[in-house]
C-alpha positions as CSV (number, residue, x, y, z in Angstrom):
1,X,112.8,136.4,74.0
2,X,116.1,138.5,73.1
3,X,119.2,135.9,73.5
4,X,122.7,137.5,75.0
5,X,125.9,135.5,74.0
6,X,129.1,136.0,76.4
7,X,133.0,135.8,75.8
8,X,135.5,136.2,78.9
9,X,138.9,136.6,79.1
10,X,141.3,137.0,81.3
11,X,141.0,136.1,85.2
12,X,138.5,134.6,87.5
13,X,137.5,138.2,88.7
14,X,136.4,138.4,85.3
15,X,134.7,135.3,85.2
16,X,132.8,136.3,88.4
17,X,131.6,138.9,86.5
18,X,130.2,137.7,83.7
19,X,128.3,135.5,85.9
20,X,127.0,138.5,87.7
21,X,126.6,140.7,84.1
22,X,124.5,137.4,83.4
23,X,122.2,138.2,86.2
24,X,121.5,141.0,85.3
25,X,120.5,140.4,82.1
26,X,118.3,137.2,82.9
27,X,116.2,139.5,85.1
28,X,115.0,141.5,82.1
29,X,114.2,138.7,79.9
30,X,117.2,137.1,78.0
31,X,118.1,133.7,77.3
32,X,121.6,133.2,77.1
33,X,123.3,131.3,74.1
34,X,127.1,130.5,73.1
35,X,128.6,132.4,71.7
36,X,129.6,130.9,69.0
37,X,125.5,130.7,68.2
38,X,124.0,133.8,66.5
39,X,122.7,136.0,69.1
40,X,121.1,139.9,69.6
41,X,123.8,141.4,72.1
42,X,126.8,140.1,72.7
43,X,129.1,140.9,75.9
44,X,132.8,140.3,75.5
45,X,134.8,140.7,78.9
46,X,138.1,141.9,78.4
47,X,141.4,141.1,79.4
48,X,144.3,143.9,79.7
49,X,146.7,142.2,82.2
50,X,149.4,141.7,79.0
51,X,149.8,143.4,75.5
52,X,148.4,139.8,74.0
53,X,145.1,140.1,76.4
54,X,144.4,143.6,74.4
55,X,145.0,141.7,71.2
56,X,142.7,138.6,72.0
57,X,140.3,141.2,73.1
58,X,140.4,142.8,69.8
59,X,140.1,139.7,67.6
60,X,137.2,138.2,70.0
61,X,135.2,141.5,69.4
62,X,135.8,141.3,65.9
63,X,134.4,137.5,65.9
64,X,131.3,138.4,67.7
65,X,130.6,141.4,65.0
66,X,131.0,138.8,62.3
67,X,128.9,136.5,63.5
68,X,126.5,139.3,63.4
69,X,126.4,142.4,62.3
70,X,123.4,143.6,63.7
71,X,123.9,142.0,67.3
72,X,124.5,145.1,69.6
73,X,128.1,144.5,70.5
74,X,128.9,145.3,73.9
75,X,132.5,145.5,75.7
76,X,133.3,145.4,79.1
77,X,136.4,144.8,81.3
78,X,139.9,145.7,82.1
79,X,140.8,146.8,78.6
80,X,137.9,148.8,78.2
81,X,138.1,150.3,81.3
82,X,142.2,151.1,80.3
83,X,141.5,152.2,76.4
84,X,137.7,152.6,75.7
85,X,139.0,155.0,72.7
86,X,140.6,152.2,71.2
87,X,137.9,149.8,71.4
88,X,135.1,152.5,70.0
89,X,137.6,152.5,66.9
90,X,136.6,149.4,65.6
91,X,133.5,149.6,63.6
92,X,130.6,147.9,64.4
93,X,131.3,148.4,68.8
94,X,128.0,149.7,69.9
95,X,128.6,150.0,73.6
96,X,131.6,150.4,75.8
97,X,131.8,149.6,80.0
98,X,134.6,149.6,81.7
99,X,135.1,147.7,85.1
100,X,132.1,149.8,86.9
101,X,128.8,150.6,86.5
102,X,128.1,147.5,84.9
103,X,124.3,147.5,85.7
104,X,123.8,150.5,83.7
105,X,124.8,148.0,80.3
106,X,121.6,147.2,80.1
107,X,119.9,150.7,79.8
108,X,123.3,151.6,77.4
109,X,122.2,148.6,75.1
110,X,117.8,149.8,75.1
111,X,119.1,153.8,74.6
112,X,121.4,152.5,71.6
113,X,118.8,150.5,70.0
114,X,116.6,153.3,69.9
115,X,119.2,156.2,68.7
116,X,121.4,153.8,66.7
117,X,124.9,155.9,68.2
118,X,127.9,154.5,70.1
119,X,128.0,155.0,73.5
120,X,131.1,155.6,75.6
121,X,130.1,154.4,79.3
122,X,133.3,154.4,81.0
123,X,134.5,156.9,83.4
124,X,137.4,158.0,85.8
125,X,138.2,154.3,87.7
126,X,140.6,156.0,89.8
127,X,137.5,158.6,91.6
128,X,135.9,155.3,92.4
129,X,135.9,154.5,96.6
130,X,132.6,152.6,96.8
131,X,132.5,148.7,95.8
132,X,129.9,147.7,93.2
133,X,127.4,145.1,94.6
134,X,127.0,142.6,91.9
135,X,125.5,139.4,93.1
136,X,125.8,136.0,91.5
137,X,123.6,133.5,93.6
138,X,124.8,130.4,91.3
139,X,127.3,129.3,88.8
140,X,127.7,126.7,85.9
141,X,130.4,125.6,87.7
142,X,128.7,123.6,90.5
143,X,131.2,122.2,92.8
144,X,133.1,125.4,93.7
145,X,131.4,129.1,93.8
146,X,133.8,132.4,94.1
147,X,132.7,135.0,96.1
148,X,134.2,138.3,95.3
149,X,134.9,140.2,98.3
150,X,137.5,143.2,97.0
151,X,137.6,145.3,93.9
152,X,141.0,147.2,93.2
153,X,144.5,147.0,94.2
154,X,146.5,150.6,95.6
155,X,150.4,148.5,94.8
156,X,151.7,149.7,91.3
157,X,154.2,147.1,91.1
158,X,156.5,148.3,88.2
159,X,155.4,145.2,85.9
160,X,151.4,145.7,86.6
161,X,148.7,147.8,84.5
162,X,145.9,146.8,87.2
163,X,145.4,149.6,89.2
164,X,144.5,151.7,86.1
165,X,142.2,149.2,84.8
166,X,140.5,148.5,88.3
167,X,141.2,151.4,90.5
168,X,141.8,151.6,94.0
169,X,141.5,148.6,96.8
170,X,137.7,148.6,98.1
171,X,136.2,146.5,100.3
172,X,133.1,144.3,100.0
173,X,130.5,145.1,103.2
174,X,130.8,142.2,105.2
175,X,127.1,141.7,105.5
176,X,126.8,141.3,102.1
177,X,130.0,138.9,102.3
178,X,128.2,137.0,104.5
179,X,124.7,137.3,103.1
180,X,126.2,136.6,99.6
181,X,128.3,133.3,101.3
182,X,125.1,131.8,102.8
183,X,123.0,132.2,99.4
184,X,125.8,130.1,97.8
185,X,126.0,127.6,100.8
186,X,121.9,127.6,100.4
187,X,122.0,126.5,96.7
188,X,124.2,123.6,97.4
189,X,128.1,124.5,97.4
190,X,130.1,123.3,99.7
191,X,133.5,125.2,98.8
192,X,133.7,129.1,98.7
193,X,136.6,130.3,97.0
194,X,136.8,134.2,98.0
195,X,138.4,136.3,95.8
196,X,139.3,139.7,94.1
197,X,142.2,141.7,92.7
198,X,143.7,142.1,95.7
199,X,142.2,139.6,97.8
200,X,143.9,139.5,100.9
201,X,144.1,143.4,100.9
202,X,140.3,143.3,102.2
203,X,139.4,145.5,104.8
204,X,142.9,147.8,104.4
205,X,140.4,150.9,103.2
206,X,138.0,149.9,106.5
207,X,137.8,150.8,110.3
208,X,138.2,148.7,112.5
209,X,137.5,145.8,110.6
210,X,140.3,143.6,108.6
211,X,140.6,140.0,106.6
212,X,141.2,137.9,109.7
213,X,137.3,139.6,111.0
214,X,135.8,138.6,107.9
215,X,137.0,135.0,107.9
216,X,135.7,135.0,111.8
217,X,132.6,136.2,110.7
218,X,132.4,133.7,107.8
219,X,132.6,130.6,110.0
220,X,130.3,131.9,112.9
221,X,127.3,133.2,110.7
222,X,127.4,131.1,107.5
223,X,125.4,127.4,108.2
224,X,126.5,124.6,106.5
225,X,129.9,126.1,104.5
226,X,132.6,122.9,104.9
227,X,135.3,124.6,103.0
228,X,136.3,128.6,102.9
229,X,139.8,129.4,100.9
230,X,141.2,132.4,99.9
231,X,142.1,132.7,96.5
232,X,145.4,134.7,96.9
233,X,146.9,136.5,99.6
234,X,150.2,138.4,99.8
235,X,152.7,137.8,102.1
236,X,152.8,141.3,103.9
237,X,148.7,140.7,104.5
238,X,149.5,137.5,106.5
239,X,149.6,139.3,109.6
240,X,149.9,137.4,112.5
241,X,145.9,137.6,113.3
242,X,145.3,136.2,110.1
243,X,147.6,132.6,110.5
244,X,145.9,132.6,114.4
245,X,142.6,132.6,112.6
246,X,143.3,130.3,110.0
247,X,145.2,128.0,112.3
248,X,141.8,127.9,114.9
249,X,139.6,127.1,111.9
250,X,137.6,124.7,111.0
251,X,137.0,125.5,107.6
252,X,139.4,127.3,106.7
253,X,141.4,124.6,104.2
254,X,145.5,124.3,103.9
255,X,146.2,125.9,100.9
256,X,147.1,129.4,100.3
257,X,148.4,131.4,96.8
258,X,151.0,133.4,98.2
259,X,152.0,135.5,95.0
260,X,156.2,135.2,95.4
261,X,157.2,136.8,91.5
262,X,161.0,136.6,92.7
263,X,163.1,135.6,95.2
264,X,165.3,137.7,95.1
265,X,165.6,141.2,97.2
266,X,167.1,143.5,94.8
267,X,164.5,142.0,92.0
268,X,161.7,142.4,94.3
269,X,163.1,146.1,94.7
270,X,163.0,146.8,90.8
271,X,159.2,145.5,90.9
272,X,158.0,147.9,94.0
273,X,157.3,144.6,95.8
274,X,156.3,145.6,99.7
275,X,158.5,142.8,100.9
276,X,161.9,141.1,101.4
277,X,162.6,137.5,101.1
278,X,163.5,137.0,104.7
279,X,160.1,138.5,106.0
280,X,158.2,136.2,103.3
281,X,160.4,133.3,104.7
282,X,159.3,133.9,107.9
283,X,155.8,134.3,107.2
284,X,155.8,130.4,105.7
285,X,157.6,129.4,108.5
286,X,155.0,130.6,110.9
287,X,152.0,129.2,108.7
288,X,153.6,125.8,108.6
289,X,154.1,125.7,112.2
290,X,150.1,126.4,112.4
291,X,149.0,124.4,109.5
292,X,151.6,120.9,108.8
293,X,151.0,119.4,105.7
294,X,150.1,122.9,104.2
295,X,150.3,123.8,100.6
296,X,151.9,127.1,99.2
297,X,151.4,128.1,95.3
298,X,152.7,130.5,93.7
299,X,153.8,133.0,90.8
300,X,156.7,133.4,89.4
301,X,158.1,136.0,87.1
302,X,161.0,135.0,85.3
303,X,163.3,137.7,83.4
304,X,162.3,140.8,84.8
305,X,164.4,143.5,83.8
306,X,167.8,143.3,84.6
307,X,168.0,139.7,86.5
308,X,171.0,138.4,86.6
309,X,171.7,134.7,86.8
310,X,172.8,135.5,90.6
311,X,169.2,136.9,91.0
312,X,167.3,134.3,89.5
313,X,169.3,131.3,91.3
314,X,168.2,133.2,94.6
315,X,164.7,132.8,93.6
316,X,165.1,129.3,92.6
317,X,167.1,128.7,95.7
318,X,164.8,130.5,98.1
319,X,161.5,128.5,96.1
320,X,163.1,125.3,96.8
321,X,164.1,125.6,100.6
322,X,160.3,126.9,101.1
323,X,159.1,123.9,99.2
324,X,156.3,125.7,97.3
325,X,153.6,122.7,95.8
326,X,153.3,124.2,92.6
327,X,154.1,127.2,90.8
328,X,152.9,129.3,88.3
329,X,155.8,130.4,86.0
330,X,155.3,133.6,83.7
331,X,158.3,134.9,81.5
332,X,158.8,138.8,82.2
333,X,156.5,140.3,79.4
334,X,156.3,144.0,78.5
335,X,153.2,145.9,79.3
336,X,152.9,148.9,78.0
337,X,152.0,151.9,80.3
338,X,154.4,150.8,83.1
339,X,157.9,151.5,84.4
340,X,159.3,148.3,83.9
341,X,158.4,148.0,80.3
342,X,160.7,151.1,79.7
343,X,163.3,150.2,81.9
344,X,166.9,149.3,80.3
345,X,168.5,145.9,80.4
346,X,165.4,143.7,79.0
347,X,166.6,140.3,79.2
348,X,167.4,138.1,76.1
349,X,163.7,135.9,75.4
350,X,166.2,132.4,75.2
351,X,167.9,133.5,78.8
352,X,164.3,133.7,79.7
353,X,162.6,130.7,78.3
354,X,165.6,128.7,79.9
355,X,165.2,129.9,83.3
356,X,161.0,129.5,82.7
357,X,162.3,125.5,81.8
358,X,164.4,125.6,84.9
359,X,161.6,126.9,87.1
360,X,159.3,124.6,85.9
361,X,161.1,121.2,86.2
362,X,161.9,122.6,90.1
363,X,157.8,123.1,90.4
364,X,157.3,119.4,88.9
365,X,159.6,118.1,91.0
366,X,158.2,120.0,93.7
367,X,154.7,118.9,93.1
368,X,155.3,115.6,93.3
369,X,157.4,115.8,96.6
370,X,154.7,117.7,98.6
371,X,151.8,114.8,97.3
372,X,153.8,111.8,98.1
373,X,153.2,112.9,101.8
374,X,149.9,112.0,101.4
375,X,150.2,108.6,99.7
376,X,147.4,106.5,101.8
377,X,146.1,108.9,103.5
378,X,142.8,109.4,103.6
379,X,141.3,112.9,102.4
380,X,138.4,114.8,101.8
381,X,137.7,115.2,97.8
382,X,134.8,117.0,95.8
383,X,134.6,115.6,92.7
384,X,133.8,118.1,89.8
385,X,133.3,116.3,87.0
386,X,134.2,113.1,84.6
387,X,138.0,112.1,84.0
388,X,138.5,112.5,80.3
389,X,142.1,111.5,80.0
390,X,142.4,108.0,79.2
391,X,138.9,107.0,78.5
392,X,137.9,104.9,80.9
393,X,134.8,104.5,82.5
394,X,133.2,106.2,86.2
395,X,136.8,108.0,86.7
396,X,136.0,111.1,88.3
397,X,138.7,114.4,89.0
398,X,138.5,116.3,92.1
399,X,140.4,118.4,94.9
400,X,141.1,118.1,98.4
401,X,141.6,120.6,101.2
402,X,145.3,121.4,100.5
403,X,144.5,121.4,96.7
404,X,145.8,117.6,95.1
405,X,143.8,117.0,92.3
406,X,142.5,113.4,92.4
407,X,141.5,110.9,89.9
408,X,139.2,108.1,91.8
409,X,136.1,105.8,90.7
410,X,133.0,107.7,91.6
411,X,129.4,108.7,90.2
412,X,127.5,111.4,88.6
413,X,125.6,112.1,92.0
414,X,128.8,112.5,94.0
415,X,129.8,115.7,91.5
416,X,129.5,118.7,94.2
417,X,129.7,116.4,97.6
418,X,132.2,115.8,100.5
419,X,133.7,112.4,99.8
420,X,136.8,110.5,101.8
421,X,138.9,109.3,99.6
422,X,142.4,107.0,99.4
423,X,145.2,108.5,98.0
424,X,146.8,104.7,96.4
425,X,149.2,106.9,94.1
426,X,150.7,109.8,94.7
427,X,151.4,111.9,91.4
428,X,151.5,115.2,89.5
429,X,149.8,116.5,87.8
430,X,147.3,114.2,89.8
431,X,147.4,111.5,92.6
432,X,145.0,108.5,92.1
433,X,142.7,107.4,94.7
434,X,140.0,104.8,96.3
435,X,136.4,106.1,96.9
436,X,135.9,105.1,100.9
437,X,132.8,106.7,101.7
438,X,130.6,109.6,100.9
439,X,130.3,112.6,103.9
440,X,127.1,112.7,105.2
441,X,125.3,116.3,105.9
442,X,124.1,115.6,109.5
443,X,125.4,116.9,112.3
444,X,126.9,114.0,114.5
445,X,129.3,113.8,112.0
446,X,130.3,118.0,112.2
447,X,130.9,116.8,116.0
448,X,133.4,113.9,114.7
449,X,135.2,116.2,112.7
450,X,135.3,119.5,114.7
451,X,137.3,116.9,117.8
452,X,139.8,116.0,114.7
């Protein structure tokens, strides 16, 4: 039995994928192993989002060819797709895939073994308009399972290499959506995370048929789903259809990524961001209305070209009137290949790693203001696995609806369920809670909850 070995980097997109090149691969015959084991191909998804995800691309390739130089050494991903010439440069690559036609890897990998000559898969990503169906029906993971439902992003932000390494925004077809949604529900999950590059841009390259349709369609055809969240949705694609629909749902859970990267107008300007900060404030205005005790996370980019201390105290002003739960905070970071990594006025690394500090305490502080609304309450928690940190015995971590991570007293066969839980301790980065009682699949109980 041949044995594949993978390495991903980068996002959850990515990780998605693996899963999915792993399918493929398990239906002609292979066993999978770590990677760190000796193996005949290995896969190494790449990462191109910053200059260091090229690099750990480069050095992870060159691990997997020591660890065996006759392995056939195959590389897929954003920074193949971006510089496949680069990556054919270092000996010992046998075969290169960008961010399509991954199912033809594994004819690529038989037609090398035979002819013993590098092969260059990747084409033009920016010709592409049809989305590539690549199914994963399970995942290791088993409490949550991401269901990709978009592929590409048409924004060019100044700061981003990601249309050129995924091409342009292009839709899932709902049936398959659906299909895809009900095959996870099937083998046991309960969540669905759905996600993409540009998630909440689904359905912008369709007719007649848009994000707010999709997450209709979810609820109404898919049996047994109990939560549906969207991984990350900008602000100018929460149209007003989209909060009714989330507001009417009933699986639909309160947490949204709403990607900010600056609060401030001019800022947002320099990045070729589609928005200003007073329609963004009014868009979380209008989903708190629907949805109290929602959570909004974010990014953050700190130090982007030119930002003033004027600029960046709007953004920190403007992220703590909205009272974000948590943010992710990224100091600006060239990438080369975009405008704003030739744009004058680079800001100083120390101005930036301050204001990153800054940021961060506000997000801490933040974090622990939006959980200690929901001190003895009682919530809804899927444990996921074990709590490692101080060593005690049946502590198990999991997440509600509105994304608090909580540390309770549970068991192994609780791992993947619906459990109410007591928040006794709100915290960040986790509250600590009270096991109450375990959700039960039958249907009385949907009645119960659908009158909540």
């Amino acid at each position: 039995m041949p044995s594949v070995a993978f390495h991903t980097l980068g996002c959850k997109v990515n990780h998605y994928e693996t899963e999915a090149i792993w399918q493929l691969f398990k239906s002609r015959g292979y066993e999978r192993v770590e990677f760190e084991s000796t193996s005949d191909v290995y896969v190494i998804n790449t990462c191109t989002v910053t200059n260091t995800g090229d690099k750990k691309s480069r050095q992870v390739i060159r691990r997997a060819i020591r660890k065996n130089p006759d392995a056939v050494i195959c590389v897929t991903g954003c920074y193949a797709q971006t510089s496949p010439a680069e990556i054919m440069a270092i000996p010992g690559v046998d075969v290169v895939v960008g961010t399509q036609d991954r199912v033809k890897m594994l004819d690529y990998i038989e037609q090398y073994k035979e002819e013993r000559q590098p092969i260059n898969g990747v084409g033009n990503i920016m010709k592409n308009r049809v989305y590539e169906e690549l199914d994963v029906p399970a995942f290791t993971d088993r409490t949550r399972a991401s269901l990709k439902i978009q592929e590409g992003c048409n924004n060019f932000c100044t700061f981003c290499i990601i249309p050129w390494a995924r091409g342009l925004m292009r839709s899932r077809d709902p049936k398959e959506v659906v299909r895809q949604a009900q095959q996870l529900v099937d083998a046991g999950y309960k969540e669905i995370v759905l996600t993409g590059i540009h998630t909440g841009g689904y359905g912008e390259d369709m007719k007649d048929y848009n994000l707010a349709q999709l997450l209709r369609d979810i609820e109404k055809n898919v049996k047994g789903v109990k939560r549906l969240r969207i991984s990350s949705i900008e602000a100018s694609q929460l149209s007003d259809e989209v909060i009714e629909v989330i507001d009417q749902s009933n699986i639909v859970v309160r947490h949204l990524h709403v990607p900010l990267q600056s609060g401030s107008n001019t800022v947002l300007k320099r990045m070729r961001r589609k928005y200003t900060m007073e329609f963004f404030g009014e868009r979380l205005n209008m989903l708190k209305k629907a949805l109290p005790g929602l959570a909004v996370t974010s990014d953050v980019i700190v130090g982007f070209p030119g930002e003033t201390e004027e600029e960046f105290m709007e953004t920190y002003n403007f992220i703590k009137e909205h009272k974000f739960s948590e943010l992710h905070v990224f100091p600006y970071s060239k990438r080369t290949g975009t405008p704003a990594a030739r744009m004058d006025d680079q800001v100083d690394e120390e101005i930036k790693n301050e204001r990153v500090h800054r940021l961060i305490n506000l997000s801490d502080q933040l974090a622990k203001e939006y959980a200690s609304q929901f001190e003895d309450e009682v919530l809804e928690v899927i444990p996921e696995e074990p709590f490692k940190e101080d060593g005690s015995e049946d502590l198990y971590v999991g997440y509600t609806d509105n994304y608090l991570k909580v540390v309770f007293p549970a068991s192994e066969d609780m791992i993947g369920k619906l459990v109410k839980v007591k928040i006794t301790k709100a915290g960040y980065p986790y509250n600590e809670g009270q096991f109450v009682r375990v959700m039960e699949d039958h249907h009385i109980e949907d009645e119960e909850s659908h009158a909540v």
